[in-house]
C-alpha positions in Angstrom: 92.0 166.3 204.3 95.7 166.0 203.8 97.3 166.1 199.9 97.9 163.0 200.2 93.9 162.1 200.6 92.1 161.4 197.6 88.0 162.4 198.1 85.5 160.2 197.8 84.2 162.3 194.9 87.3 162.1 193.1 87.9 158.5 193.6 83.7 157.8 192.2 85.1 159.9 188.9 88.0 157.9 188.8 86.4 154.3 188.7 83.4 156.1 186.6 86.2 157.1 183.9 87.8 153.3 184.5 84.2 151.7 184.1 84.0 153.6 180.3 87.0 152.2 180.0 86.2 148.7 180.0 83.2 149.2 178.0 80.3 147.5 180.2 77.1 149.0 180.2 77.3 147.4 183.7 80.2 148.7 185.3 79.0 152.1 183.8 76.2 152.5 185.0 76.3 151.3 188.4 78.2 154.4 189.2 75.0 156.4 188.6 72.7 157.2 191.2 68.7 156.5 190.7 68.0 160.5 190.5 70.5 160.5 187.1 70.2 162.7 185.0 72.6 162.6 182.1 72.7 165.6 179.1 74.9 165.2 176.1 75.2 169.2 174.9 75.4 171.6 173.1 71.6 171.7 172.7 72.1 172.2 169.1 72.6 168.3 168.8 69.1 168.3 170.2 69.8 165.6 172.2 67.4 164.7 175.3 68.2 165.1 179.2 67.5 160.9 179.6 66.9 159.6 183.6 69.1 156.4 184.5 67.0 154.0 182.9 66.8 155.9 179.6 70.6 156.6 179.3 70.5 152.7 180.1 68.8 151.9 177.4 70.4 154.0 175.1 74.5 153.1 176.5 72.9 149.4 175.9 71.3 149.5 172.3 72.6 152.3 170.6 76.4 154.1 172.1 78.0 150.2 173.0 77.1 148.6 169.9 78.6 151.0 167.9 82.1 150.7 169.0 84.5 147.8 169.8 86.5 150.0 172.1 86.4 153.2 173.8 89.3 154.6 175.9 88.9 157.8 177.9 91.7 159.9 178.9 91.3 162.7 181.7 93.5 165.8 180.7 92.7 168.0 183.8 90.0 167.7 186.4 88.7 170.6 189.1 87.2 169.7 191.9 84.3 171.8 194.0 83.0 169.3 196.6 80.6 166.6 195.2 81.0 168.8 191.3 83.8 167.5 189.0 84.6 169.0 185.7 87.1 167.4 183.7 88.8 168.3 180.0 88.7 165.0 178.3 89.0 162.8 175.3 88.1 159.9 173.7 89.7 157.2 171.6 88.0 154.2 170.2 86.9 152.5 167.2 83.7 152.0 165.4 81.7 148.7 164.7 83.0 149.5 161.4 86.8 149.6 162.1 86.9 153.3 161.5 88.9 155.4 164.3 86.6 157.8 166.4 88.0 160.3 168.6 85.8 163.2 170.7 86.9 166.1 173.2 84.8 166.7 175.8 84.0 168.7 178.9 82.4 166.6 181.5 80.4 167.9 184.5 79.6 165.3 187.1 77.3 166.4 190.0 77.0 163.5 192.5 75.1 162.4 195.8 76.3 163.3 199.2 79.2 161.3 200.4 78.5 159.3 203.7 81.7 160.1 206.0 81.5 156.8 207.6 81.5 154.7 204.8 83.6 153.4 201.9 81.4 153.2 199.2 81.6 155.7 196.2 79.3 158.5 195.8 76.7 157.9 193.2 76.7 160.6 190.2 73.1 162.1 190.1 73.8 164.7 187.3 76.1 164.7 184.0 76.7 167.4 181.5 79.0 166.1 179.1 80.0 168.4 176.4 81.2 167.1 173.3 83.0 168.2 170.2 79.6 168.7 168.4 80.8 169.2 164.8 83.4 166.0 164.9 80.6 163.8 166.2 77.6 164.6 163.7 80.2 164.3 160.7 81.6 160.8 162.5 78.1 159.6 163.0 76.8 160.6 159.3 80.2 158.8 157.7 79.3 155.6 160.0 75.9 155.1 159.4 76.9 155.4 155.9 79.7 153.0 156.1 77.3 150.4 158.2 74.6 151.0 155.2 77.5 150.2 152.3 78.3 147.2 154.7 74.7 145.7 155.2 74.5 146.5 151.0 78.0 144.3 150.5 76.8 141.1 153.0 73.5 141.2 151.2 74.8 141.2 147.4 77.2 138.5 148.9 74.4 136.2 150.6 72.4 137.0 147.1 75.6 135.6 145.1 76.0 132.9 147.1 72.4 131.7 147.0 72.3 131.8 143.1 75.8 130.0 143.1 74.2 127.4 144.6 70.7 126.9 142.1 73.9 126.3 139.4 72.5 129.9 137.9 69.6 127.0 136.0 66.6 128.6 135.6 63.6 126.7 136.7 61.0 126.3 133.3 
């Protein structure tokens, strides 16, 4: 491979970083092979290894709807055949308009690339290390800023509804 040859590896990282970047469960995880399986470490977040359709799920209901954006930027990447591991970071904001940004390690194993053929390697295996003490503050603060936000549209929807009875009670 000359220098000027980008691997097929490095190219599926590439438009894996790119599909984050537009933030569509879609795009995301089509660059995952069936045989996933994605960790989110340290352990000490006690998070669970989850298989494609799990990290699906979750990527769908719980990581998407909590932000409006997510940007990921690739400091420096080493390559070892179909292993990446990147330094990255994160920058996005929350549902709640509060900024978010993460460091992270990322470790993408992925499926044998077919030398005849153009399409990307699938990723079978991420390890993606985050900046554990930032991210249990971050979520704590936003789950309580989405609590004091559902508290605020119901007294609101309850003000509104007794403007509308004219405040009469009913004898």
């Amino acid at each position: 491979m000359s220098s000027e040859e980008v691997s097929p590896y490095r190219r599926a990282f590439r438009a894996w970083v790119e599909a984050y970047n537009s933030w569509d469960a879609d795009r995301i995880m089509a660059c995952y092979d069936e045989s996933l399986v994605h960790n989110i470490l340290p352990k000490s977040l006690n998070r669970p290894a989850r298989s494609k359709e799990e990290y699906g799920r979750y990527l769908r209901e719980e990581a998407i709807p909590l932000f409006k954006s997510f940007k990921v930027i690739v400091h420096e990447l080493f390559e070892d055949g179909p292993r990446i591991s990147a330094h990255a970071s994160s920058v996005a904001e929350s549902c709640t308009g509060a900024p978010y940004e993460n460091e992270y390690n990322l470790m993408a194993h992925f499926a044998p690339a077919s030398p005849d053929s153009d399409v990307l390697p699938k990723i079978i295996q991420v390890k993606e290390f985050v900046d554990s003490g930032y991210a249990l503050e971050f979520f704590q603060d936003e789950k309580a800023r989405m609590q004091e936000r559902e508290r605020d549209k119901r007294l609101k929807e309850e003000a509104e509804e007794s403007g509308k009875k004219g405040g009469v009670v009913d004898v």
